[in-house]
C-alpha positions as CSV (number, residue, x, y, z in Angstrom):
1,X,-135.0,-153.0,28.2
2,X,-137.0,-154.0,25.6
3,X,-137.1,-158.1,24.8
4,X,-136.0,-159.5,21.7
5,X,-140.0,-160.7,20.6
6,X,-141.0,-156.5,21.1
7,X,-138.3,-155.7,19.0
8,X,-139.2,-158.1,16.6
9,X,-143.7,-157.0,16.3
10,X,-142.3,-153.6,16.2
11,X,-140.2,-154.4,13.0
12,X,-143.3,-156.4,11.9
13,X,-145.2,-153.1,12.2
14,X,-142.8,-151.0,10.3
15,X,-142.6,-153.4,7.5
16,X,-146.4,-153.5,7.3
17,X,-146.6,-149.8,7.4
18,X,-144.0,-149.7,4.5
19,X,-146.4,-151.5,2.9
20,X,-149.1,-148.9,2.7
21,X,-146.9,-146.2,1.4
22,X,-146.8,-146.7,-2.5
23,X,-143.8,-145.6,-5.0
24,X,-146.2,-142.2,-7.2
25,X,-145.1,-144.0,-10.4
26,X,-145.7,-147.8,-10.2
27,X,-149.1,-148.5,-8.0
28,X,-147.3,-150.9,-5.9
29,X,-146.1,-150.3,-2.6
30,X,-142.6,-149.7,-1.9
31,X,-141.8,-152.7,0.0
32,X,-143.0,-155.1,-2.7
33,X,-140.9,-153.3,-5.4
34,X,-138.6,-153.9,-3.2
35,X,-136.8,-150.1,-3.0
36,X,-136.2,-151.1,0.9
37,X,-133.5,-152.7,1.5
38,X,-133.0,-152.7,5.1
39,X,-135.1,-151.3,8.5
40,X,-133.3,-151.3,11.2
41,X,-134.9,-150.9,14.4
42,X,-132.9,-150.5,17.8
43,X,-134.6,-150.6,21.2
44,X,-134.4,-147.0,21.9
45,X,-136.8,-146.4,19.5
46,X,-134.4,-145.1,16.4
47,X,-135.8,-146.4,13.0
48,X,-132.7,-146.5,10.5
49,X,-134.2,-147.4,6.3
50,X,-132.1,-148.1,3.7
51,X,-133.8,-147.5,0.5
52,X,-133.5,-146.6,-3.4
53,X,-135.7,-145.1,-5.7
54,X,-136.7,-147.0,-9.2
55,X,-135.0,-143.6,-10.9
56,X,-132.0,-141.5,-9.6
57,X,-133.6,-139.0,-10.8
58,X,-137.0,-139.3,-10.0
59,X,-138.4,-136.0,-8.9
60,X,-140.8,-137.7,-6.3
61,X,-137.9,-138.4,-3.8
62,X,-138.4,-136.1,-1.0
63,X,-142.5,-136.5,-1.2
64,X,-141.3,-140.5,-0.9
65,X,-139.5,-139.9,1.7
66,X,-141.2,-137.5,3.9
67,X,-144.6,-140.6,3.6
68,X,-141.6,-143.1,4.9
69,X,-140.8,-140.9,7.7
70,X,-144.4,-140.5,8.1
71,X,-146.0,-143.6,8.2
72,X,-143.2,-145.4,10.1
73,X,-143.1,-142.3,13.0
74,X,-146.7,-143.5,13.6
75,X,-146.0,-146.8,15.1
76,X,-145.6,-147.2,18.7
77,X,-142.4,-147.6,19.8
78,X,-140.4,-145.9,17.3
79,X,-138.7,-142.1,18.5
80,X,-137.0,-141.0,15.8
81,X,-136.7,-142.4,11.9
82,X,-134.1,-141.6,9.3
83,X,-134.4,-142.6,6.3
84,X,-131.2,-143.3,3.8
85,X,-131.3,-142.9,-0.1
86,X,-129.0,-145.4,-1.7
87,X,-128.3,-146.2,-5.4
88,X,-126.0,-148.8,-4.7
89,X,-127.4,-151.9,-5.9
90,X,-129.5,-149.9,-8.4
91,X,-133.0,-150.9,-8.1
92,X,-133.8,-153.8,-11.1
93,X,-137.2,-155.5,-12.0
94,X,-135.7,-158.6,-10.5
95,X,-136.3,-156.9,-6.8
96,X,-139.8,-157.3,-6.6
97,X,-141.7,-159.6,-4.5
98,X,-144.2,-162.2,-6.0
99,X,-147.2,-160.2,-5.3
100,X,-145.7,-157.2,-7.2
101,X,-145.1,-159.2,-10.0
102,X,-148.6,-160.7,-10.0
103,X,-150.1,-157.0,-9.6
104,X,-148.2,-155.6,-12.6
105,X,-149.0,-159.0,-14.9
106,X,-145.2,-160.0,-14.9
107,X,-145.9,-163.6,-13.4
């Protein structure tokens, strides 16, 4: 069984491997334009992501998806990762994190 402070680095992990995987379009990682909106990581191993894209329509999806899958499958501890396309909340400028907003000049 794993303990609750595992559970936690492993999420800690993910997030910062999230980090190194950035959206084609914008140059700033996903995780700070804030398209993830949830990791959820259980102890057997099974990484569940809940994420949207900046466009429905954007034809980069499954190449975003696929370096998700990826860069998260890397990480000791994790089995198996899904990863879930959402478009409910739509993505808005208001999601990203401070450092986005300092990259891209908006703060």
């Amino acid at each position: 069984m794993m303990e609750p402070e595992q559970i936690l680095a492993t999420e800690s992990r993910i997030v910062e491997a999230l980090k190194r995987v950035f959206d084609p379009e914008i140059p700033v990682n996903i995780y700070d334009l804030g398209l993830v909106y949830d990791v959820d990581y259980q102890a057997d191993g099974t990484v569940d992501i809940t994420m949207t894209l900046t466009a429905p329509a954007c034809p980069m999806a499954d190449m975003l998806v696929d370096e998700v899958k990826s860069a998260v499958a890397k990480i000791k501890g994790v089995e198996s990762v899904e990863v879930h396309i959402v478009f409910d909340p739509p993505w808005s400028i208001e999601k990203l994190s401070d450092e986005a907003k300092l990259e891209l000049g908006l703060l």
